[in-house]
Z-matrix of the N, CA and C atoms (Angstrom, degrees):
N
C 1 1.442
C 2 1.527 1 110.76
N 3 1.365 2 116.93 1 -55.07
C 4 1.689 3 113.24 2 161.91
C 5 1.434 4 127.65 3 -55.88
N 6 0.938 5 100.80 4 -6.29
C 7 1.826 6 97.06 5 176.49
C 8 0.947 7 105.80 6 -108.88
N 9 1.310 8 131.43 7 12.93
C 10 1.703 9 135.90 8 -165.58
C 11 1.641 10 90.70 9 -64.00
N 12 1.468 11 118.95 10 -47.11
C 13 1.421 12 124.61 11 -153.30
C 14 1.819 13 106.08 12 -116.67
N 15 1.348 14 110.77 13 28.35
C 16 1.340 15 113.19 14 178.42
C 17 1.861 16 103.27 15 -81.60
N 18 1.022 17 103.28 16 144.43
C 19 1.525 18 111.71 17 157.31
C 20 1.408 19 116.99 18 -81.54
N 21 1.496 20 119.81 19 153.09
C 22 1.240 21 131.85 20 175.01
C 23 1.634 22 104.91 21 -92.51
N 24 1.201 23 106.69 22 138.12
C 25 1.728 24 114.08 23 168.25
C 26 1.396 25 109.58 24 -63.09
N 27 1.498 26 99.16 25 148.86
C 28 1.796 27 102.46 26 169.60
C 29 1.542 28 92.81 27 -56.81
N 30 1.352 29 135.83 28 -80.67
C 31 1.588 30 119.36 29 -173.45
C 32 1.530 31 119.09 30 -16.43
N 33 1.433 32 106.47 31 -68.80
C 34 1.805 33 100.89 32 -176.19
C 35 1.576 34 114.68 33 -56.69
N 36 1.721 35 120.48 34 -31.03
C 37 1.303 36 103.14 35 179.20
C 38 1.776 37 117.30 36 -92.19
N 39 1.434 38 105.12 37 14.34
C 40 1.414 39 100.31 38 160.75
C 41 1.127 40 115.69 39 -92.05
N 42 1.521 41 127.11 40 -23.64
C 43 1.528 42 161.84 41 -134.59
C 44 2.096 43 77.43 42 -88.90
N 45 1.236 44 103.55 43 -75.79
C 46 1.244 45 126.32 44 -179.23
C 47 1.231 46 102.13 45 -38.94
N 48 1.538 47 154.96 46 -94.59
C 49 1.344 48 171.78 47 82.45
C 50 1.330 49 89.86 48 79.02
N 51 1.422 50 115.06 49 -54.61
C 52 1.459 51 110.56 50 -166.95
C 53 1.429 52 111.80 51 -70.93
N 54 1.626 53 110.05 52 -50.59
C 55 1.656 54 108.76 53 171.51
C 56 1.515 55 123.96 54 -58.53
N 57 1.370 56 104.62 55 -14.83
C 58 1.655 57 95.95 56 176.97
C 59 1.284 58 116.62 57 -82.26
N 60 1.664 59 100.56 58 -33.20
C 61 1.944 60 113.86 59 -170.59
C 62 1.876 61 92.43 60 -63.20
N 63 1.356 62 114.80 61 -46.30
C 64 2.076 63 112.71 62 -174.81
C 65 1.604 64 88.29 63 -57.83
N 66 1.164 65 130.06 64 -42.09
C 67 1.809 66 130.24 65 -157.59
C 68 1.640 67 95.89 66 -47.84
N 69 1.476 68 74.90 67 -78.61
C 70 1.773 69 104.61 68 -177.75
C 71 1.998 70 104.00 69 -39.08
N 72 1.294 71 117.17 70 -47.91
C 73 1.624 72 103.19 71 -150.21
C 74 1.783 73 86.11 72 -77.88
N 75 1.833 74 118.62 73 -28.03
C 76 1.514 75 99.60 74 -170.21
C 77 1.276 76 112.84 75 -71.16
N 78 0.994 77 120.08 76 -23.51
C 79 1.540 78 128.77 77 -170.03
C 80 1.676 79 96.76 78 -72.74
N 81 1.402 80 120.55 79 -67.15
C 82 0.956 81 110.79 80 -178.31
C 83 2.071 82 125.61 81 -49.05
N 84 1.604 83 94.96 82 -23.83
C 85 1.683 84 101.80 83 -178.46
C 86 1.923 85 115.81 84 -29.86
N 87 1.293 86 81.19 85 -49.54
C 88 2.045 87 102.97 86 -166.10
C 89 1.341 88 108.46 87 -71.65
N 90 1.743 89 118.62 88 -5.45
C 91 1.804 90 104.73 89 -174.15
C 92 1.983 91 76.86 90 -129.29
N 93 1.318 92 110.19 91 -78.91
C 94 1.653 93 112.12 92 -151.11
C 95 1.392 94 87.51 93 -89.09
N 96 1.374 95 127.27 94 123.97
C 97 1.496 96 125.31 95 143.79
C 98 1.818 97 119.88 96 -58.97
N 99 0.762 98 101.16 97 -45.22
C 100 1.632 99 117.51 98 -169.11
C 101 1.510 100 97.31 99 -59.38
N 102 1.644 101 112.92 100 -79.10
C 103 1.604 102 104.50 101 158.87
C 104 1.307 103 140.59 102 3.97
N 105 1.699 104 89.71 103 -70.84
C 106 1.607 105 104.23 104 178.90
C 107 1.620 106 115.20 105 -51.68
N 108 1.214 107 105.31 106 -44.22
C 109 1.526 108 127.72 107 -159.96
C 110 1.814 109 99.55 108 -57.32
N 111 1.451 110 102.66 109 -61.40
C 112 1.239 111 100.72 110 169.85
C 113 1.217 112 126.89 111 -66.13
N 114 1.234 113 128.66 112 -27.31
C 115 1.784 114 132.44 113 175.33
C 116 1.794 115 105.33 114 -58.22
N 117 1.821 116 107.12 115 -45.45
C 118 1.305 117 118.16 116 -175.76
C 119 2.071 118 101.81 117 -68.16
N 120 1.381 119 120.00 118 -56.25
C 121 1.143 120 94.58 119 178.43
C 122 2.045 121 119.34 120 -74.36
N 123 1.309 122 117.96 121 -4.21
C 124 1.470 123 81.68 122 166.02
C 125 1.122 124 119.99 123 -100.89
N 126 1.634 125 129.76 124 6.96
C 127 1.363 126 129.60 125 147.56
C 128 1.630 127 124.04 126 -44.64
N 129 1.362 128 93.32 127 -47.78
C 130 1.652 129 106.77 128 168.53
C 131 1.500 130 123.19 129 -47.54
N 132 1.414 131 97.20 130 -50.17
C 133 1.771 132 109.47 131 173.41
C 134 1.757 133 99.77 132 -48.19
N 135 1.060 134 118.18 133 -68.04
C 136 1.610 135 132.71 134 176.09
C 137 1.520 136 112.14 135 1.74
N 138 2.023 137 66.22 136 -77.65
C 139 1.463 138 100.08 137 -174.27
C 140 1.961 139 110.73 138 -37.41
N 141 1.299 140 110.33 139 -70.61
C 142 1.154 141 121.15 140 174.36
C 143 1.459 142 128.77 141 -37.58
N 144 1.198 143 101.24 142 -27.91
C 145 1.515 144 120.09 143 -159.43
C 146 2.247 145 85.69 144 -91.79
N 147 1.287 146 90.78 145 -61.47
C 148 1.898 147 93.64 146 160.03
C 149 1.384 148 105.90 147 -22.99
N 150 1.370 149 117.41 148 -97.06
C 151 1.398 150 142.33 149 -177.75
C 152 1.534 151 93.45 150 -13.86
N 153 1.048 152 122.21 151 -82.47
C 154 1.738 153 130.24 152 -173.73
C 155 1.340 154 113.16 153 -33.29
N 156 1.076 155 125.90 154 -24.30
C 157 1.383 156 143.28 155 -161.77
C 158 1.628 157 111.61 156 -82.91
């Protein structure tokens, strides 16, 4: 009930961003390679952008 109205940290909502961009690029692996490729490097950016954090 108290966390109903908590904010998320910039960390957790990159945290987030990042697991969807891996979601998105595996899913995509099995139809578009190319797709994937780009889904996998801007997860990476994320990632990095994490790291800094």
């Amino acid at each position: 009930m108290f966390g109903l109205f908590k904010k998320k940290s910039p960390k957790e909502k990159l945290e987030a961003k990042y697991k969807k961009l891996i979601e998105e690029a595996h899913k995509l692996s099995h139809t578009n390679r190319k797709e994937s490729d780009l889904k996998t490097y801007e997860a990476d950016q994320v990632l990095k952008e994490i790291e800094k954090l």
